[in-house]
C-alpha angles and dihedrals in degrees: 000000000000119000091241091052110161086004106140101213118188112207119191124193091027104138099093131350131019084347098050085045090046095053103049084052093054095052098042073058097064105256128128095243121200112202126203139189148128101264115067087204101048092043082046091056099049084049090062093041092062094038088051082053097054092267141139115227142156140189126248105172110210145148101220082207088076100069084189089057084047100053088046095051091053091045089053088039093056099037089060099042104018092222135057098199098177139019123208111193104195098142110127149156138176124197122228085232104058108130123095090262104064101016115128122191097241085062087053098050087045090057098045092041089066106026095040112016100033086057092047091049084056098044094048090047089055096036095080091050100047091035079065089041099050094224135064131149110220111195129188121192099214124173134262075237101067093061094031096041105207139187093236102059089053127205117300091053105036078058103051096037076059098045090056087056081062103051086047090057094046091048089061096040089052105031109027090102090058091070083256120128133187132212143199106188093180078074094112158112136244144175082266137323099284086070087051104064112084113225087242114151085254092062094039089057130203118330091009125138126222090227101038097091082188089058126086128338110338093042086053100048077053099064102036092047105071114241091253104064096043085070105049125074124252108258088215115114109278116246090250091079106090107254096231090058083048090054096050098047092047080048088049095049093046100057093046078057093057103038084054081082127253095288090082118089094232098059120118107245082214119118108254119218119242 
């Protein structure tokens, strides 16, 4: 018996990629996993997928654009099964033009629609439901690229990749005492940025290949971060450190900053009361 035996777990976005991964884990873990996307065949083949691996899965076809298809999906969802326990936002895009310079602002509403929006339509549609239960897990798949921000991810996603830390954050603010929580599990270090960006269909870039390292986004962070330093750790914190220990000591670090006087580069150029 899995450890998330009975567990209904809504994945969006699970048709390929992180959300196609996430899904099967989840039900090789024991949970009933809905998965949703845009595309019957490729939701059909991540079904069988789970179900090849012991599992238990269904269908929900939706655009997480549409915020009345959402709402929908997670009626039908919780009139099936009662309960939705964990969401799981992996819905994404990217657009070929995504650098100031060609970037149009219909490019820019299409990515956020999906990245940002899409994942806000879904976790309003589960809050209700958890918020009676007492329990819920809420997790958005965010980017490497929203905590390192990078060149190569441009504007609109890094933004909204960005945009979704920050929902997490707030999820847990608001509704932590709920019993709800919310995740980012891109939240994460590497031995440098190029071990950071997952081989989904979205780094690789058009016309990319899996198994092609010179191709999309990891091949290019290769070639742009020296050798060096691609073997050698980053000398940041590691994740396993508690973030509110992190946070004091980065507020303790930065007030010693300040009390050193305003000759230092780190002082804040802000009046101090008296």
């Amino acid at each position: 018996m899995g450890t998330l035996s009975g567990k209904i777990a809504w994945v969006t976005g699970g048709g390929s990629g992180i959300g196609q991964g996430a899904a099967v884990e989840l039900g090789k873990a024991g949970a009933i996993v809905i998965v949703s996307g845009r595309r019957t065949n490729a939701l059909a083949e991540t079904e069988a997928l789970i179900k090849q691996a012991g599992g238990k899965a269904e269908a929900e076809a939706v655009d997480t654009v549409d915020k009345q298809a959402v709402e929908r999906a997670a009626a039908a969802i919780l009139d099936r099964h009662g309960r939705i326990d964990i969401l799981v936002n992996c819905a994404g895009t990217n657009v070929p033009k995504r650098f100031f310079k060609d970037l149009a602002a219909a490019d820019w509403d299409k990515v956020v629609a999906v990245n940002l929006n899409g994942a806000l339509y879904c976790t309003l549609a589960v809050l209700p439901s958890m918020r009676k239960r007492r329990d819920g897990l809420v997790i958005h798949v965010a980017s490497y690229f929203a905590r390192y921000q990078s060149y190569l991810g441009g504007a609109a996603y890094n933004a909204s990749k960005l945009a979704l830390c920050a929902l997490v954050h707030q999820i847990n603010i608001e509704e932590g005492m709920h019993g709800i929580r919310g995740c980012d599990p891109s939240r994460r270090d590497g031995d440098a940025a190029a071990e950071g960006a997952a081989q989904t269909a979205i780094a690789r870039g058009p016309g990319a290949h899996a198994e092609d390292g010179r191709c999309g986004t990891r091949g290019a962070l290769r070639r742009r971060i020296p050798r060096a330093r691609l073997r050698q750790r980053d000398r940041r914190q590691p994740d396993l450190e508690p973030a509110d220990t992190r946070r004091r000591r980065d507020d303790a670090r930065a007030e010693d900053r300040v009390r050193e006087g305003p000759a230092t580069r780190f002082s804040c150029p802000c009046p101090r009361a008296a």
